[in-house]
N, C-alpha and C positions, 0 to 999 in steps of 0.2 A: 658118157660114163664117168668120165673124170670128175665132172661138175659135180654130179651126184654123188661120187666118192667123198668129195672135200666137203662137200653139207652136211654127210654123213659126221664125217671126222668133228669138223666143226660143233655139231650137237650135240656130240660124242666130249667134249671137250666142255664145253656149256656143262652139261650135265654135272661132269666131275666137276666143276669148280663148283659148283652150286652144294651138290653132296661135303665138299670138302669145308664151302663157308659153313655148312649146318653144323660138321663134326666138329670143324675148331673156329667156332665164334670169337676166342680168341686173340685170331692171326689178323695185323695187321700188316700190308705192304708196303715198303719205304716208297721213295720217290722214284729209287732209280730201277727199283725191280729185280734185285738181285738179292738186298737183307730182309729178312723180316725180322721180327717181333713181335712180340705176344699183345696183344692189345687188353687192358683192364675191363672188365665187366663191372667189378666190386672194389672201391679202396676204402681205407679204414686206417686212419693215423692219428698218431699224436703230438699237438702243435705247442710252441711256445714261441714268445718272444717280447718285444720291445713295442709299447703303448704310450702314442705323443699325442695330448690332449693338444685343441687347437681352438681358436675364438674365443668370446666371452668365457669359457668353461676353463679356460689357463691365463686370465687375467689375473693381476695382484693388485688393482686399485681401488684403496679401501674406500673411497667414494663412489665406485663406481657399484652399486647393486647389483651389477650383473658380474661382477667379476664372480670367477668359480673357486682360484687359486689353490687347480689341479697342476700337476707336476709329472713329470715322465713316471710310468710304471713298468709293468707285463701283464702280458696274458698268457694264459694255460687254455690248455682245449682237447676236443676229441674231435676230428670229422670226418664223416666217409660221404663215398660220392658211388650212386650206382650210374652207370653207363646204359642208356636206352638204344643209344647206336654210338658207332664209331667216335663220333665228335661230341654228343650231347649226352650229358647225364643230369641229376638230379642230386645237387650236394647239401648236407647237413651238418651244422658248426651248435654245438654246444661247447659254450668258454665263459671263461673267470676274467675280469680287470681288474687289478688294484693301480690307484696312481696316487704318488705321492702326496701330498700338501705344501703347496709353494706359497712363502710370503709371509707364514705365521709371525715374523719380526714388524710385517706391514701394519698386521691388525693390534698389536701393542702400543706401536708408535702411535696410530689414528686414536686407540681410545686413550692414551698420555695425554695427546693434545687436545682430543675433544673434553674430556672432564679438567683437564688443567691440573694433574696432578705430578706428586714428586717422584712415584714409576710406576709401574707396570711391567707385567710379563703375561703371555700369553700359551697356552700348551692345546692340541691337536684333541678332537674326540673322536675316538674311530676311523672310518679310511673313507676314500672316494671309490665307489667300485661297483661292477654292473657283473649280470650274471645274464648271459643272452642263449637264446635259440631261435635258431634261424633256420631257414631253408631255402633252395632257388635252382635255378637255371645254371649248368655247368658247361662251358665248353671248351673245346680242346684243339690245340693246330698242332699236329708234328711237325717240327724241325728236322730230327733226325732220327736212328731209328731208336733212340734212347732218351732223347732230347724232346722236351715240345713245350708249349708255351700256353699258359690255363686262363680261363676268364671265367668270375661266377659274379651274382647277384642275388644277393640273400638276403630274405624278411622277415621278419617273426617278433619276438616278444624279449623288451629288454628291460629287466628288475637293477634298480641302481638305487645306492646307497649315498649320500652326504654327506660328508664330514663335517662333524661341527668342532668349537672352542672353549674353553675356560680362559676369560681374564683376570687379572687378578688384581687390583687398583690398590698403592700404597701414599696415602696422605697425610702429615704428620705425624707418622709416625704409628700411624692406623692400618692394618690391611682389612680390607672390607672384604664382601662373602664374592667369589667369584661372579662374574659376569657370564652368563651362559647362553648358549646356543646349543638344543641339541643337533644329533645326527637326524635324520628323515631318511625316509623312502620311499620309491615313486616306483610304477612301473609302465611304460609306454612302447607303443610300437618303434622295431629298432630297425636299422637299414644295415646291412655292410658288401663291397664291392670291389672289387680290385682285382689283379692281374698275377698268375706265377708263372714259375718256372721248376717246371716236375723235370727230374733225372733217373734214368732208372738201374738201377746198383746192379740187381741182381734178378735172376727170374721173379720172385716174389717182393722184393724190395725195392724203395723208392727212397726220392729225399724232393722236398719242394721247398723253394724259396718265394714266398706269399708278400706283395705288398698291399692293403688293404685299409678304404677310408670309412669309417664308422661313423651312424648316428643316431643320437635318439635325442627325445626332448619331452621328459615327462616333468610333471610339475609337484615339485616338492611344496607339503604344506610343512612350516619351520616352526619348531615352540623356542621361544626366547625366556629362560629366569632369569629373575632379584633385578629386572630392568625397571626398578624406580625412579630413576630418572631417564627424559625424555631427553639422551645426547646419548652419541657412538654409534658404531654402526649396529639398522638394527634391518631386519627383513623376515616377513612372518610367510615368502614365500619363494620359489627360486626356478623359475620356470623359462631355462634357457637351452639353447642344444648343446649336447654334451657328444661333442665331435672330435674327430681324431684320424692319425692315421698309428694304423699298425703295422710291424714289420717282424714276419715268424720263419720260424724254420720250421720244415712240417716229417717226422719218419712215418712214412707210409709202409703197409702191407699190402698188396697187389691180389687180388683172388680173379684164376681166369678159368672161369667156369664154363 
């Protein structure tokens, strides 16, 4: 009778936890079995931070055609993540890049020297910058019961922008019509992937610290005016990966449904 009692109890036991995972999907268990917290079904925040181009795409060397002579920026963003089970979800990043323009003193000097003249100066058209959307694969390790550490892999579609120049050539005493390069835009399948650290504030509130290495490599077609002569740098195309890492802070809303 005993046996049969504790089977009983035991099923009896089963049951409720199963009724109880149904009623609050919710609830997740720490480690030690003593705290809980509410586990995320739904997040949904808003991210910014710090954009460090890397490779060819942040080179300044005016001979080198692949240089990009992109410069630290930021990025803005929206993203939420729905949660399929406890560890796995499904996250979504639409974000902005601008990054600076590094070197435009580089590209002066090169066309001073290449035309052989008594100066020049050079000035920026436009920005370097990508507008992406992505989506992917989210997972999640609790640490503690506030604490846990994220992993996503996200693919989709990334629209970037160019920066182009005006040079301006002065020779006896002559300034000639600027030298130009416009901006372009391309748009190419985009990569981005990386590792956080979600904290969570309050019942509905979070805060994540995102580190994340970005890619894409669409191929700019480039218009060059008043390039009458065959000297300086000249490139009617730019078709390099435009990689980087980023580093955000992310304020999250929490929905535990």
């Amino acid at each position: 009778m005993s046996i049969n009692l504790k089977t009983f109890r035991n099923m009896k036991n089963i049951f409720k936890n199963m009724l109880f995972t149904i009623a609050a999907s919710g609830i997740m268990i720490n480690s030690n079995a003593q705290n809980i917290t509410l586990a995320n079904n739904f997040m949904v925040g808003v991210t910014g931070g710090i954009s460090t181009p890397m490779g060819n795409f942040a080179k300044t060397d005016y001979d080198n055609n692949a240089s990009g002579f992109a410069g630290a920026g930021y990025n803005l963003g929206i993203t939420g993540t729905y949660f399929l089970t406890r560890h796995f979800g499904i996250n979504a990043l639409v974000s902005y890049s601008q990054y600076s323009f590094k070197g435009i003193q580089h590209i002066a000097d090169g066309f001073h020297e290449s035309f052989d003249v008594d100066s020049s100066s050079a000035t920026t058209k436009g920005s370097d910058h990508s507008i992406s959307i992505l989506v992917g694969p989210y997972y999640t390790v609790p640490l503690s019961a506030k604490l846990s550490v994220h992993f996503r892999l996200l693919a989709g579609i990334t629209s970037s922008t160019l920066a182009g120049w005006d040079v301006v050539l002065t020779d006896a005493g002559i300034t000639h019509p600027p030298l130009t390069q416009n901006t372009s835009s391309a748009t190419a399948f985009g990569l981005q992937g990386g590792i956080g650290l979600h904290y969570t504030i309050a019942r509905h509130w979070g805060v994540m610290l995102n580190g994340d290495y970005f890619y894409s490599k669409p191929n700019f077609a480039i218009e060059n005016l008043d390039r009458n002569a065959n000297a300086g740098r000249e490139i009617s195309s730019y078709n390099q990966p435009l990689a980087g890492i980023n580093v955000n802070i992310t304020l999250l809303y929490e929905l535990h449904l």
